[in-house]
Residue, then its C-alpha position, 0 to 999 in steps of 0.5 A: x663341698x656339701x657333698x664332701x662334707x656329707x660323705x665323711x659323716x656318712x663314713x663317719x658313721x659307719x666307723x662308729x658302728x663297726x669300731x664298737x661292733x669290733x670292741x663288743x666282740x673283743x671284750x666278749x671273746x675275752x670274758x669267753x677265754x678267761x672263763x667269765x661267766x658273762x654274756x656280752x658281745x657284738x649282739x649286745x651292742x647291736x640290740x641294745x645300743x643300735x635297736x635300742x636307740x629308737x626307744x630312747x633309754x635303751x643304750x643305757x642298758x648296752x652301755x651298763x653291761x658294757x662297764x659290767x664286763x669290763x670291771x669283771x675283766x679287770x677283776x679278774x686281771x688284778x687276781x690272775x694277771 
């Protein structure tokens, strides 16, 4: 039963990593395909939330370019469509 419990943690874990890997990336092939002058994808999320971590305060900083990004997609969605 432990061993139950500690693998899906551990799966758990893993899917958190590669579900925001995968949501870094996207938003940031977006803001590449609308021609957004931004930097932002999945290194963002790896130097700054995952490295980051061991600091303390740094996924503050992936999580503001993260919100960032996303008012400037949605911007330019409310002018362009």
């Amino acid at each position: 039963m432990i061993a139950t419990g500690f693998t899906y943690r551990i799966a758990g874990g893993i899917a958190f990593l590669v579900w925001f890997h995968n949501l870094s990336n996207r938003i940031g092939n977006e803001l590449q395909r609308r021609q957004i002058p931004y930097s932002f994808g999945a290194s963002d999320y790896w130097l700054w939330c995952v490295l980051g971590s061991f600091v303390g305060f740094l996924p503050l900083v992936y999580t503001h370019k993260l919100l960032t990004a996303m008012n400037m997609l949605n911007a330019d969605y409310n002018q362009k469509g």
